[in-house]
N, CA, C and O atoms as a printed pandas DataFrame, in Angstrom:
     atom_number atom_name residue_name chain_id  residue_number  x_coord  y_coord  z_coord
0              1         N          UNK        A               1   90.050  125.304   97.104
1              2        CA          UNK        A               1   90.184  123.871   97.240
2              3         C          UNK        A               1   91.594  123.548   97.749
3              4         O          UNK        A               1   92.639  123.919   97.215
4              5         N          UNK        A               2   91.460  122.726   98.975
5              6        CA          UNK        A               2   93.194  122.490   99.301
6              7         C          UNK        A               2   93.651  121.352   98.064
7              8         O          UNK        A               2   93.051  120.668   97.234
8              9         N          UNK        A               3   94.896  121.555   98.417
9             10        CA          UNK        A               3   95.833  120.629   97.342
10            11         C          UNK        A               3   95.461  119.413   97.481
11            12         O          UNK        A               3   94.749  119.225   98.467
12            13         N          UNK        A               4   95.736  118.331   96.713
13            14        CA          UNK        A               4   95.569  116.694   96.910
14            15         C          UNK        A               4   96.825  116.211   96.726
15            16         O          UNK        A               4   97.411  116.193   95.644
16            17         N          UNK        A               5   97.395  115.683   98.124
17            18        CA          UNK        A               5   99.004  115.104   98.629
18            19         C          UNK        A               5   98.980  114.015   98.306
19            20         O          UNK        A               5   98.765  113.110   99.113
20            21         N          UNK        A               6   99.203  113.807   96.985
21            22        CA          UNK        A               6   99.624  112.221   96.228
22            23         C          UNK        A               6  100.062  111.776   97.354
23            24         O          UNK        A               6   99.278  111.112   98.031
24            25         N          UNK        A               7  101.420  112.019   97.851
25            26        CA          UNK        A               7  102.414  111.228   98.990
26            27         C          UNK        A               7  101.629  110.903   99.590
27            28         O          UNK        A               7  101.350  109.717   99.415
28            29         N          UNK        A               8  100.853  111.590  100.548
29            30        CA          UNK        A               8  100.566  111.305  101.613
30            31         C          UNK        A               8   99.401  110.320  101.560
31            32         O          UNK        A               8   99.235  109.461  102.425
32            33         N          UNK        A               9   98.711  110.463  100.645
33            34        CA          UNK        A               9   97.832  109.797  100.490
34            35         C          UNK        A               9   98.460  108.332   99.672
35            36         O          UNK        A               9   97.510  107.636   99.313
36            37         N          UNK        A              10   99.271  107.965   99.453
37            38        CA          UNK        A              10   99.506  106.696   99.204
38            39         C          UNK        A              10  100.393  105.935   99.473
39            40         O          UNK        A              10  100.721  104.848   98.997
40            41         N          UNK        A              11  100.960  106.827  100.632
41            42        CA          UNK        A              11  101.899  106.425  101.909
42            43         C          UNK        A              11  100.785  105.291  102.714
43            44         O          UNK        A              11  100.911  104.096  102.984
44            45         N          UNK        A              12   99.679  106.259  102.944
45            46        CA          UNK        A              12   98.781  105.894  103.832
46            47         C          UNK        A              12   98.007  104.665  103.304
47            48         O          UNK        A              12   97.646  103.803  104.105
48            49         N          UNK        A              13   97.737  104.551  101.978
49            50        CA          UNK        A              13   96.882  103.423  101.340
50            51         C          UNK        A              13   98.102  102.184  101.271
51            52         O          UNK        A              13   97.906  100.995  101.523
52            53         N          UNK        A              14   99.030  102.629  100.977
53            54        CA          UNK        A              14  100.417  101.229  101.180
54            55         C          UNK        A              14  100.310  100.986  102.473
55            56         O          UNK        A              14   99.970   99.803  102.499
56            57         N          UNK        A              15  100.397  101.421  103.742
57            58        CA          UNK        A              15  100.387  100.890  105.281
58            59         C          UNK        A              15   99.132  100.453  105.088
59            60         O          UNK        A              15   99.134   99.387  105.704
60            61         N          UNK        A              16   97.850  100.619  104.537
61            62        CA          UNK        A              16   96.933  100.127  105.058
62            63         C          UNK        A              16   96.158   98.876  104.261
63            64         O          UNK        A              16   95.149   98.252  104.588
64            65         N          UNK        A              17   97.029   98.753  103.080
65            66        CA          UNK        A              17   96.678   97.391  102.431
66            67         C          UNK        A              17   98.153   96.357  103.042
67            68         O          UNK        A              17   98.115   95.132  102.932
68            69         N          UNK        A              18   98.795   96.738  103.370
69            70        CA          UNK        A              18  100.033   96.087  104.195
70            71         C          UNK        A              18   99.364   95.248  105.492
71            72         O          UNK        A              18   99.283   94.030  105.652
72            73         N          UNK        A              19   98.971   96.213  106.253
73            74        CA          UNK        A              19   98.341   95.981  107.758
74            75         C          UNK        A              19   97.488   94.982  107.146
75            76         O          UNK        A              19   97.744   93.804  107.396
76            77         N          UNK        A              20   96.116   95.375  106.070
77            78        CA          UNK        A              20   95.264   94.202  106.365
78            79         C          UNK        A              20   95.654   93.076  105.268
79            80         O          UNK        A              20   94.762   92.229  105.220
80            81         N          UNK        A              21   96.427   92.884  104.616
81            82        CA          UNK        A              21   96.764   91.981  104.240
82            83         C          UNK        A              21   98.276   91.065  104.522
83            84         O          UNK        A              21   99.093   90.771  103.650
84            85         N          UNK        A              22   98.358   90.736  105.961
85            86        CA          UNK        A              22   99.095   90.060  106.439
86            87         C          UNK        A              22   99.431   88.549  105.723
87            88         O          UNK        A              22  100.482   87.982  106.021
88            89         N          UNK        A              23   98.759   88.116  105.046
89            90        CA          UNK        A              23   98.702   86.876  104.463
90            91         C          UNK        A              23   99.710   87.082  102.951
91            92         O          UNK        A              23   99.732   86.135  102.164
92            93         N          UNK        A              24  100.233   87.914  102.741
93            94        CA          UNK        A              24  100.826   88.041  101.670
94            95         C          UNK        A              24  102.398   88.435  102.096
95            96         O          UNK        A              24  103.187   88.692  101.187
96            97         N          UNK        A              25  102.874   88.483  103.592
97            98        CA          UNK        A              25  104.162   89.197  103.687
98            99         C          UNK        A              25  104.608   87.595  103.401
99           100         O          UNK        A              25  104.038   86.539  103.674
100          101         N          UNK        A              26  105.928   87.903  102.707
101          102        CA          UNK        A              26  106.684   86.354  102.044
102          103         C          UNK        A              26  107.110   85.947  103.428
103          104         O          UNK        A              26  106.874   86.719  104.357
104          105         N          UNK        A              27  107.803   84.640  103.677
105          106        CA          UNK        A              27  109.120   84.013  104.375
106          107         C          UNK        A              27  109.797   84.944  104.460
107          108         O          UNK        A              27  109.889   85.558  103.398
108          109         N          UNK        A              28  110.598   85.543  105.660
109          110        CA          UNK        A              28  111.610   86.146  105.842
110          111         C          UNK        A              28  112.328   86.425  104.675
111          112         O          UNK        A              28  112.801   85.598  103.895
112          113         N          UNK        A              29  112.389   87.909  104.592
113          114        CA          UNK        A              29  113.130   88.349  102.975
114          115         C          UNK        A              29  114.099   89.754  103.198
115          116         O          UNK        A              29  113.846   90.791  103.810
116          117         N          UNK        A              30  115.281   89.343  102.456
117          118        CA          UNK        A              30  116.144   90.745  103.158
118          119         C          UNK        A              30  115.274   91.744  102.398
119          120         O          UNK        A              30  114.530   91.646  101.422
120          121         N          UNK        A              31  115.752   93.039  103.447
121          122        CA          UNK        A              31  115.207   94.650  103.163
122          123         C          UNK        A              31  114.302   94.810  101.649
123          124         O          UNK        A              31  113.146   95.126  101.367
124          125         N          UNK        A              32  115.831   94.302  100.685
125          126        CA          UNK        A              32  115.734   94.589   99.589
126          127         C          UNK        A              32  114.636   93.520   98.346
127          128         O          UNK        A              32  114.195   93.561   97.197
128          129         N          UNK        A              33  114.642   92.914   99.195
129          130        CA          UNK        A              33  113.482   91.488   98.687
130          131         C          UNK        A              33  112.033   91.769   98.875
131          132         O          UNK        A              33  111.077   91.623   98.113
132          133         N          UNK        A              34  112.159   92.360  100.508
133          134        CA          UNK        A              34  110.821   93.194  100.582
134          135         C          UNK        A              34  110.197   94.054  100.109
135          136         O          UNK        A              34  108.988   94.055   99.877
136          137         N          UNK        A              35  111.200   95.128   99.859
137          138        CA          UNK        A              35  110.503   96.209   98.850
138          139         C          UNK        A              35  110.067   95.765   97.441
139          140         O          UNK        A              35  109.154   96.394   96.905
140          141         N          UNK        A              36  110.755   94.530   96.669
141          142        CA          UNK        A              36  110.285   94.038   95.938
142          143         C          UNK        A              36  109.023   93.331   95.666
143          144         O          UNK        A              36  108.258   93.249   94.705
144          145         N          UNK        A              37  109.078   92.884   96.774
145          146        CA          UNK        A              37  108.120   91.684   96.837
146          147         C          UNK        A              37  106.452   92.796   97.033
147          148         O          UNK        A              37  105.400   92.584   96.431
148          149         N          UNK        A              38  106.661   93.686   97.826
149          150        CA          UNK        A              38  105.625   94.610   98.183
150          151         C          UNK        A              38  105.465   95.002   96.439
151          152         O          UNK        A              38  104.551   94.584   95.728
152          153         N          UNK        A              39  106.450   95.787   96.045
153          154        CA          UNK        A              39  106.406   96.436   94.515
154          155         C          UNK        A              39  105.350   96.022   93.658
155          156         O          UNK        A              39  104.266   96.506   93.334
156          157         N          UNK        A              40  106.018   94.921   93.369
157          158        CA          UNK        A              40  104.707   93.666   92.506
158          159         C          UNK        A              40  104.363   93.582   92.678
159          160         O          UNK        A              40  103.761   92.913   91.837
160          161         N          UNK        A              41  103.356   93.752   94.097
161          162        CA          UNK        A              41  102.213   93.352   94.487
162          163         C          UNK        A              41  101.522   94.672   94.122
163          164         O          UNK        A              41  100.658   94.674   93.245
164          165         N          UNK        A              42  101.850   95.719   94.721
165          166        CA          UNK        A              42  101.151   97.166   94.579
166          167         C          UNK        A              42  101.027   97.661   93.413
167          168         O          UNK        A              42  100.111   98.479   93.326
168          169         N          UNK        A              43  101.838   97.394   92.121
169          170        CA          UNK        A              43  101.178   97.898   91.201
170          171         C          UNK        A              43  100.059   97.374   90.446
171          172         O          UNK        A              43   99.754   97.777   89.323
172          173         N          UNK        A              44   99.849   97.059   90.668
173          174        CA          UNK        A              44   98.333   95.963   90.104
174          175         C          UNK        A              44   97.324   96.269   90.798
175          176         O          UNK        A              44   96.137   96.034   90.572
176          177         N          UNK        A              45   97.998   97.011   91.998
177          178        CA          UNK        A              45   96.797   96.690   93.258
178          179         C          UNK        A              45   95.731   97.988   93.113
179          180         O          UNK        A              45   96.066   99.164   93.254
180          181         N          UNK        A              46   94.783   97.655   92.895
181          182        CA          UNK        A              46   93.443   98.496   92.657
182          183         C          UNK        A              46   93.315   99.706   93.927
183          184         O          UNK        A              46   93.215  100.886   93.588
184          185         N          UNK        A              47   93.325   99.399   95.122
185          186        CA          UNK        A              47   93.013  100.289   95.866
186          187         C          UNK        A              47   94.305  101.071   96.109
187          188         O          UNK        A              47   94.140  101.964   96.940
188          189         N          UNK        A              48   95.643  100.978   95.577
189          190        CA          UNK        A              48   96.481  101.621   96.120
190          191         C          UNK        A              48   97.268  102.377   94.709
191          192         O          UNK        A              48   98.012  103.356   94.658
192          193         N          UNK        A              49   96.881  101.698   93.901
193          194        CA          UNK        A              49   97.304  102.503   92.500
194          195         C          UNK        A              49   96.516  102.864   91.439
195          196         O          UNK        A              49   96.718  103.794   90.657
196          197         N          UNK        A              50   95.521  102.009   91.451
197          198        CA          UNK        A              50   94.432  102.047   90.431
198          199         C          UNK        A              50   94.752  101.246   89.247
199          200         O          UNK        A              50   93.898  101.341   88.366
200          201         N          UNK        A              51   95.707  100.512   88.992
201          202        CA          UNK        A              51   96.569  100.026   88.027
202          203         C          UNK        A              51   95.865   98.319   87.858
203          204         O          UNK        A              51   96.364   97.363   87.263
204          205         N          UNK        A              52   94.852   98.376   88.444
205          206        CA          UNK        A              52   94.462   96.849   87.943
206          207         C          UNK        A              52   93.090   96.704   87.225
207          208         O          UNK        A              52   92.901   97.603   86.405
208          209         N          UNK        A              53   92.370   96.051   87.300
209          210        CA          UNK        A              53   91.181   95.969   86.649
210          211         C          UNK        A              53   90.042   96.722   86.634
211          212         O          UNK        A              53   89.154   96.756   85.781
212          213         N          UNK        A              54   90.206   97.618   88.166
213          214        CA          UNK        A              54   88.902   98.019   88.912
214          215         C          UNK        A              54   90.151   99.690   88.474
215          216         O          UNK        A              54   91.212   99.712   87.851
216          217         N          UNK        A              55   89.459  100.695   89.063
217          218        CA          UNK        A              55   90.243  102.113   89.461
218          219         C          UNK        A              55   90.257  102.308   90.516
219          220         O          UNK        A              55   89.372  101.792   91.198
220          221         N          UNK        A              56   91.080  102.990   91.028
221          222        CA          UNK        A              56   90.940  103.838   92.638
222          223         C          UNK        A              56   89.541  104.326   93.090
223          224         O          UNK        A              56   88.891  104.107   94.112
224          225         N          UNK        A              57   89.233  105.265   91.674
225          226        CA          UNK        A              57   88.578  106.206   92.391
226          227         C          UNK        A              57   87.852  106.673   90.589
227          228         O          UNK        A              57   88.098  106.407   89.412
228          229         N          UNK        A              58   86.760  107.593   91.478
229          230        CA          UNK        A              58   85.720  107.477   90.018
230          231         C          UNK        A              58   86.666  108.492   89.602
231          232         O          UNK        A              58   87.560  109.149   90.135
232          233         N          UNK        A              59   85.993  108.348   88.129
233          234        CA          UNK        A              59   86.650  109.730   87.099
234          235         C          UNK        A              59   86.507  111.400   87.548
235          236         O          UNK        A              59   87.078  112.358   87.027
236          237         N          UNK        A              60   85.348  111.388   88.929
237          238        CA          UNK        A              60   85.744  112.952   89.088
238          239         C          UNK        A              60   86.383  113.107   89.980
239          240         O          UNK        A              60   87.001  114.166   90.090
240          241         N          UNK        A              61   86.471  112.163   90.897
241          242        CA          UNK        A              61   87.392  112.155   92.342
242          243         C          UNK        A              61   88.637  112.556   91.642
243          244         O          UNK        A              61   89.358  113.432   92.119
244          245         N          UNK        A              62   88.998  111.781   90.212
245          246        CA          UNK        A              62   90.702  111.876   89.843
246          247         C          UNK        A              62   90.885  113.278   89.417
247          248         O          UNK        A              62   91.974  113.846   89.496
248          249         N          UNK        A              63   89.574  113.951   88.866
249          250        CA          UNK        A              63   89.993  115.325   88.143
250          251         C          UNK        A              63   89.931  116.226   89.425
251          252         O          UNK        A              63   90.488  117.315   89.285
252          253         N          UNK        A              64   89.301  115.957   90.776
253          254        CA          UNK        A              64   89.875  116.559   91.574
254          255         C          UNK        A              64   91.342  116.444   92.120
255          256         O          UNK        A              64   91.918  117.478   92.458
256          257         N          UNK        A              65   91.887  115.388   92.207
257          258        CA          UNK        A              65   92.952  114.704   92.664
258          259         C          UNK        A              65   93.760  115.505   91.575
259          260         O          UNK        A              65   94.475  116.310   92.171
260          261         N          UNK        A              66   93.955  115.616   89.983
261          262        CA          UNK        A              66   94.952  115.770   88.995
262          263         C          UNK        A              66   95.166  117.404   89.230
263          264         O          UNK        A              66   96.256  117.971   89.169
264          265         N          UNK        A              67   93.635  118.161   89.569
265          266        CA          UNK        A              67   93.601  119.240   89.135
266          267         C          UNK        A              67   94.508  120.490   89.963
267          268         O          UNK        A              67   94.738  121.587   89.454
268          269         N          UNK        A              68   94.953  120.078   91.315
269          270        CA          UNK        A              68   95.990  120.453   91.959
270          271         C          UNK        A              68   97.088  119.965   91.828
271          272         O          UNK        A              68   97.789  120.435   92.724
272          273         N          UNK        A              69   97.809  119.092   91.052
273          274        CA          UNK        A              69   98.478  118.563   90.848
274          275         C          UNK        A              69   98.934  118.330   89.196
275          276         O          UNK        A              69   99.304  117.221   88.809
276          277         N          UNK        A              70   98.869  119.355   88.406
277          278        CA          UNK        A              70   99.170  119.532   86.909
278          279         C          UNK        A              70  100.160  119.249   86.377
279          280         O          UNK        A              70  100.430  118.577   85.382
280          281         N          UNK        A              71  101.202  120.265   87.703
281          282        CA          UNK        A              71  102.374  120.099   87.010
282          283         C          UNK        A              71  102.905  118.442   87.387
283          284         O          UNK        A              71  103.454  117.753   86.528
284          285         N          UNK        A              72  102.698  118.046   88.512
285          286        CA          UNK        A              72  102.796  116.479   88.796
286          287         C          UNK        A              72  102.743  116.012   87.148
287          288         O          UNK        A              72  103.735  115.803   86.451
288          289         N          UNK        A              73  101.483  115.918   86.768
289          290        CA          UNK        A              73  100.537  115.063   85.727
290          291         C          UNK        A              73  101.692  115.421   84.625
291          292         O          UNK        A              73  102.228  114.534   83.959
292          293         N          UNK        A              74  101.944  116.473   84.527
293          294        CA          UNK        A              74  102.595  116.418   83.224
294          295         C          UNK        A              74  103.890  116.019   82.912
295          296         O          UNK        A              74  104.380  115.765   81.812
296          297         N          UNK        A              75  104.451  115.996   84.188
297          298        CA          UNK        A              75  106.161  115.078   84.775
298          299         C          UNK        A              75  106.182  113.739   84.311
299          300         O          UNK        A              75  106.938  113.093   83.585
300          301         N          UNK        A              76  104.937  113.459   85.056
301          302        CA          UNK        A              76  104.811  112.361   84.972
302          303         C          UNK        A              76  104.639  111.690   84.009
303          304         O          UNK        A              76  105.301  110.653   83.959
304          305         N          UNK        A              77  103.518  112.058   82.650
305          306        CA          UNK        A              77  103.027  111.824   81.620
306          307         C          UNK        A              77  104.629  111.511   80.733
307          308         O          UNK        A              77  104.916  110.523   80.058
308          309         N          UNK        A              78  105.619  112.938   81.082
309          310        CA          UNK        A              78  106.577  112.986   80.216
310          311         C          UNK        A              78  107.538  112.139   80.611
311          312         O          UNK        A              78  108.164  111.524   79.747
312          313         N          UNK        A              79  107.808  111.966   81.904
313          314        CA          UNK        A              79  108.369  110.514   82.007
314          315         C          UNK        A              79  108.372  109.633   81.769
315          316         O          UNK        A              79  109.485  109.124   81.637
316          317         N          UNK        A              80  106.943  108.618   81.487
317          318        CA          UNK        A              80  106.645  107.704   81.485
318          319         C          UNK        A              80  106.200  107.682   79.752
319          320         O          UNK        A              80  105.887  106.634   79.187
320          321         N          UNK        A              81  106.235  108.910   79.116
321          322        CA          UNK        A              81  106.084  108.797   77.647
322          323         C          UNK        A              81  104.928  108.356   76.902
323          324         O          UNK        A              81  104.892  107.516   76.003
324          325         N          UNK        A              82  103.688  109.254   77.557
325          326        CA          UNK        A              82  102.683  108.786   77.321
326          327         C          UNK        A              82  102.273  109.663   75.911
327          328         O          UNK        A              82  102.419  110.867   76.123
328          329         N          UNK        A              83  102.017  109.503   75.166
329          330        CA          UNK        A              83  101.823  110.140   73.722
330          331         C          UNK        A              83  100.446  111.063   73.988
331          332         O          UNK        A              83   99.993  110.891   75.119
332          333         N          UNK        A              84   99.661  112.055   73.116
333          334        CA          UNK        A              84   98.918  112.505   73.163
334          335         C          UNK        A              84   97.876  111.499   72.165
335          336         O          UNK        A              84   96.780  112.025   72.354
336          337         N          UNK        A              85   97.745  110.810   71.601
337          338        CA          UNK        A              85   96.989  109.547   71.220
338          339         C          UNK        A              85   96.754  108.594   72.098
339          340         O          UNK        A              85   95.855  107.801   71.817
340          341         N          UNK        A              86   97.366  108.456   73.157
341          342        CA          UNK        A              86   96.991  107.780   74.292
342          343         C          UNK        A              86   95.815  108.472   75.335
343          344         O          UNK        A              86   94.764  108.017   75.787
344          345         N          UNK        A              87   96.425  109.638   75.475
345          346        CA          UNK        A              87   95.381  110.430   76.164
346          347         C          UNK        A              87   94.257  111.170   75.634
347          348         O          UNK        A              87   93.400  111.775   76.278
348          349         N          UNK        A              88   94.358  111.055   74.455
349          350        CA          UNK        A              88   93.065  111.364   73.695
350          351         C          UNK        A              88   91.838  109.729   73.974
351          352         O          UNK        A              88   90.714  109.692   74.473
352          353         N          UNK        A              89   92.638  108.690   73.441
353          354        CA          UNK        A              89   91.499  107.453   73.564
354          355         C          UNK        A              89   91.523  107.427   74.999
355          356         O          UNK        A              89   90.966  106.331   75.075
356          357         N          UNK        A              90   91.654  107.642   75.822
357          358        CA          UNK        A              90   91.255  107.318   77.619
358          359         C          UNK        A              90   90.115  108.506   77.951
359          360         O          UNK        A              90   89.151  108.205   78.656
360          361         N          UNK        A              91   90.286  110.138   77.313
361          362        CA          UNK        A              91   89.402  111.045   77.255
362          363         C          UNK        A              91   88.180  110.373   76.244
363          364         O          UNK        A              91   87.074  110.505   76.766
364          365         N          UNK        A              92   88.154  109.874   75.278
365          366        CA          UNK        A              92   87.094  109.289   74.242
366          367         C          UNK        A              92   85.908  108.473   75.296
367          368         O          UNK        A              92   84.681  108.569   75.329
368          369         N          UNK        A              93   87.027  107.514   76.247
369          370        CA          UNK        A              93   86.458  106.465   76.973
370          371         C          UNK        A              93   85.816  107.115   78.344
371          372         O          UNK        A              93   85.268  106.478   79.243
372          373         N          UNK        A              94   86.046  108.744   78.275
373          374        CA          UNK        A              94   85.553  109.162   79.810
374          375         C          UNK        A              94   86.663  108.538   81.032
375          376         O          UNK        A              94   86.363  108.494   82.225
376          377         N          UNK        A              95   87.759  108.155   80.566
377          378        CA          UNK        A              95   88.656  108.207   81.763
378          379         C          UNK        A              95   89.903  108.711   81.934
379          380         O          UNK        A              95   90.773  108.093   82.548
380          381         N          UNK        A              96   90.163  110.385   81.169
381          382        CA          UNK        A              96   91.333  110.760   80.873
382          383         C          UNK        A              96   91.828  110.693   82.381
383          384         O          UNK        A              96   92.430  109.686   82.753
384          385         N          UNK        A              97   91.587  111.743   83.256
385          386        CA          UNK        A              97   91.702  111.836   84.825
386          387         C          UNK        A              97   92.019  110.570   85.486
387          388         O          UNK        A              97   93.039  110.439   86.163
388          389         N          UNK        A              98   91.033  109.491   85.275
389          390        CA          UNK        A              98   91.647  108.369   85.977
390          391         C          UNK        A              98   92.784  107.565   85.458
391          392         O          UNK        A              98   93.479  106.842   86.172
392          393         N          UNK        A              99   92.994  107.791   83.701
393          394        CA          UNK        A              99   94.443  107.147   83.330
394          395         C          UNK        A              99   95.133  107.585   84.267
395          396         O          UNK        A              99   95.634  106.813   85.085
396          397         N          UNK        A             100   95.316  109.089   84.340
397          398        CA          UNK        A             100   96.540  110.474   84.757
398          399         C          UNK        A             100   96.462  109.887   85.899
399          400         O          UNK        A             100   97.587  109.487   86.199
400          401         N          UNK        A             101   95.618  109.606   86.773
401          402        CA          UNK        A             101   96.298  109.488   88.544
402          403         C          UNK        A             101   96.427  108.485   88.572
403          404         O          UNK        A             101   96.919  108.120   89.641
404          405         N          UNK        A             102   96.143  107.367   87.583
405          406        CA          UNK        A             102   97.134  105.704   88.110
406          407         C          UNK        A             102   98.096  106.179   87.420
407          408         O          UNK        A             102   98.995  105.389   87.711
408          409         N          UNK        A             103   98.562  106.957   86.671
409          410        CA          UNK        A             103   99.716  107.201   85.970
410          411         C          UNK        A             103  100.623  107.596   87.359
411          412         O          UNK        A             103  101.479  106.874   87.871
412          413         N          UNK        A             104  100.260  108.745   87.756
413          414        CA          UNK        A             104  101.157  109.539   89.147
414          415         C          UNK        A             104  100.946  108.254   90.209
415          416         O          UNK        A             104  102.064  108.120   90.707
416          417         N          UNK        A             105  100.356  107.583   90.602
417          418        CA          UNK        A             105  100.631  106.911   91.726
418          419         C          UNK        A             105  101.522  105.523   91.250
419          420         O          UNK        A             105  102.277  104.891   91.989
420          421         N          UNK        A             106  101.240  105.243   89.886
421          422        CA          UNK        A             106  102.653  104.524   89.318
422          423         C          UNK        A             106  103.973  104.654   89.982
423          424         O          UNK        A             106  104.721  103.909   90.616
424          425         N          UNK        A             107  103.969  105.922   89.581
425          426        CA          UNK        A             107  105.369  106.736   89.349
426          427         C          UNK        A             107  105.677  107.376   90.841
427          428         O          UNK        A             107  106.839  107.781   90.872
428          429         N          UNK        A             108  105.153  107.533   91.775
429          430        CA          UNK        A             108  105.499  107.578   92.979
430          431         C          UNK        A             108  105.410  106.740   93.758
431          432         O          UNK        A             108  105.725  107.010   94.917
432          433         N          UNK        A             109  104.905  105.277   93.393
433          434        CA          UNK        A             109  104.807  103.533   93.862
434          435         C          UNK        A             109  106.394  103.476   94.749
435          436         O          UNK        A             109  106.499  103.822   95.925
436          437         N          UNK        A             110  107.207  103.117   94.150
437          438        CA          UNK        A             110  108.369  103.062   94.875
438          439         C          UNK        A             110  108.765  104.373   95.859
439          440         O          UNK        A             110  109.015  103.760   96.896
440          441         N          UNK        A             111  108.932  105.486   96.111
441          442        CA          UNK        A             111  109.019  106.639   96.275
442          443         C          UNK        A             111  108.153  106.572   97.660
443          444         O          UNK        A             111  108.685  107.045   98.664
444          445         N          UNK        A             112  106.784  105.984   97.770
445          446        CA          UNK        A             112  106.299  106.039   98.890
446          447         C          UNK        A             112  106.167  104.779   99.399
447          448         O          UNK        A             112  105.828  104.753  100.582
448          449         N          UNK        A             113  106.352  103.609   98.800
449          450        CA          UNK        A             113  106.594  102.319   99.614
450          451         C          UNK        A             113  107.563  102.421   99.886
451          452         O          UNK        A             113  107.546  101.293  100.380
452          453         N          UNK        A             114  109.234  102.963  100.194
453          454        CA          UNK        A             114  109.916  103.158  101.107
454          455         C          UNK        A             114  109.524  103.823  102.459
455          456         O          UNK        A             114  109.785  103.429  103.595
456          457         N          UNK        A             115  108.893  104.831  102.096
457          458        CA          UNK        A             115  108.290  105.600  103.277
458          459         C          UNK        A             115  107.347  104.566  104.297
459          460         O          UNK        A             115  107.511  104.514  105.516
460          461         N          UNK        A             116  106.857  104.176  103.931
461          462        CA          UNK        A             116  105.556  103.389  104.175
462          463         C          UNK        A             116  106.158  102.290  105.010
463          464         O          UNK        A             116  105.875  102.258  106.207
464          465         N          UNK        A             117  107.185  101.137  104.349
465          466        CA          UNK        A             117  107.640  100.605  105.202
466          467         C          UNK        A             117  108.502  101.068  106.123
467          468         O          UNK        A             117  108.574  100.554  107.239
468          469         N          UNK        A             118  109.260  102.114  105.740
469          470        CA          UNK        A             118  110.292  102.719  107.092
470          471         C          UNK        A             118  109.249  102.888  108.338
471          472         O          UNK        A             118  109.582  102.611  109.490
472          473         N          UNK        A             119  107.920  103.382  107.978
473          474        CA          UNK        A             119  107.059  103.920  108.974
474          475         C          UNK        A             119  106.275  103.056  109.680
475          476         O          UNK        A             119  105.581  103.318  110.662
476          477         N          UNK        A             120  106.480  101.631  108.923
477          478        CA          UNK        A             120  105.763  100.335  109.224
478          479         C          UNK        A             120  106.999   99.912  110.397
479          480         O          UNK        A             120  106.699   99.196  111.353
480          481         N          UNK        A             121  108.042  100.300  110.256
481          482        CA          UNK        A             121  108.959   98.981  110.897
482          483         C          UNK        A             121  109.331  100.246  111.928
483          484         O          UNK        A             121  110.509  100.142  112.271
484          485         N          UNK        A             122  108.795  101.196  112.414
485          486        CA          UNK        A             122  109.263  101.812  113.345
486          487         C          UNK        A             122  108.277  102.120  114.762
487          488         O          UNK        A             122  108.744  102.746  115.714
């Protein structure tokens, strides 16, 4: 099984909820306003983080997505200080995998919306 490129893959989902949602770029905003303004918008945003009401992606798409990506998951988990009582009730609920990859695309949110817009404005 090839690897699953968090980056790349949500480099690509930030340019492409960007592109079609033109109706949301603010009034002229310096650099640093923009990346903000994008920020807040994307983490919530269902198709690009999974972080809102709906998920990215079903629960096995994510255990494919996590399962090359472990040591990611567990950086991440430990960064963000997710307890093992947390990830036990999301496994209870049948969505351990999909917590874990809105967890990683959290946590690489900023990291690839720089990319994304550098690649937008060039």
């Amino acid at each position: 099984m090839e690897k699953y490129d968090y980056r790349t893959a949500l480099v690509n989902d930030i340019k492409e909820y960007i592109k079609d949602n033109p109706q949301e770029w603010a009034d002229p905003l310096e650099t640093d306003d923009i990346f903000d303004h994008w920020y807040n918008i994307l983490w919530t945003e269902d198709c690009v983080t999974g972080n809102g009401y709906n998920w990215y992606a079903t629960e096995e798409e994510c255990e494919e997505f996590i399962s090359s990506n472990v040591d990611l998951g567990f950086k991440v988990l430990e960064e963000f200080g997710v307890d093992m009582k947390t990830l036990y009730n999301a496994a209870t609920e049948n969505r351990a995998a999909r917590y874990v990859d809105c967890t990683i695309r959290c946590y690489l949110l900023g990291e690839c919306l720089e990319q994304a817009l550098e690649e937008l404005n060039s």
